[in-house]
N, C-alpha and C positions, 0 to 999 in steps of 0.2 A: 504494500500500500504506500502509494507516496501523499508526505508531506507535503506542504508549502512551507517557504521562509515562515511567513507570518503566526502558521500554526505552530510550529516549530517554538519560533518566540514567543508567543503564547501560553505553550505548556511548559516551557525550560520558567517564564515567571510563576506562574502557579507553584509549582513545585518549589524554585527557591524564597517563594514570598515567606515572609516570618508570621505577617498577620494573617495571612490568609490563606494558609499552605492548605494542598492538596488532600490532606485530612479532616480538614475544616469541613470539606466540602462533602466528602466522602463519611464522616459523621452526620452531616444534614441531611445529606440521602439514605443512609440508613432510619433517621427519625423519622423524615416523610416515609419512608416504606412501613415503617412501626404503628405512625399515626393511621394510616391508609387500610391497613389491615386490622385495627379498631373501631375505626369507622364503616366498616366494610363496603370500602368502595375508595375512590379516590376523587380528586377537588374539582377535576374536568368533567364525571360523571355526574356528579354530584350539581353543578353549576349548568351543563347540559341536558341534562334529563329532568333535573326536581326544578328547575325555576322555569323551562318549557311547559310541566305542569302546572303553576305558579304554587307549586307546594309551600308552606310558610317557613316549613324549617330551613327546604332546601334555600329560600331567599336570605334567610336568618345566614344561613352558612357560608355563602355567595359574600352576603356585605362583611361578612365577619375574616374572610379570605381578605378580599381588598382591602380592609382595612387594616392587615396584619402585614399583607403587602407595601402599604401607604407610610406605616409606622416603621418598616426596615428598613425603605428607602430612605427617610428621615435621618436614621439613626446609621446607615452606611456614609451617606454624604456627608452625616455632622464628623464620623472617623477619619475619614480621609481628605479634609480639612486642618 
């Protein structure tokens, strides 16, 4: 499989960032897989299927994503500042 430069630099940063190292990320994705399998189901199914129905929770869970969403982005931009 070939690379690009860019991917290349890409994942050579991930890997040597301190703050953000390739663990970080790979621990997120283990929780969302955690979270996903508690919920039984996952946040695209969930936001596709139950608010197509206007189910109350599924919208309940929808804003509650965004807003969880909204509140990282915050708090990623206020870190790397």
């Amino acid at each position: 499989m070939k690379t690009s430069r860019r991917g290349r630099a890409v994942i050579a940063r991930l890997i040597e960032d301190d703050e953000f190292s390739v663990w970080h990320y790979l621990g997120g994705g283990g929780l969302m897989g955690t979270g996903a399998l508690l919920a039984g189901g996952c946040n695209i199914g969930q936001g596709l299927s139950g608010a197509a129905t206007l189910s109350a929770t599924s919208l309940l869970a929808v804003a509650g994503i965004l807003a969880g969403m909204s509140l990282g982005m915050v708090w990623v931009s206020r870190a790397s500042t």
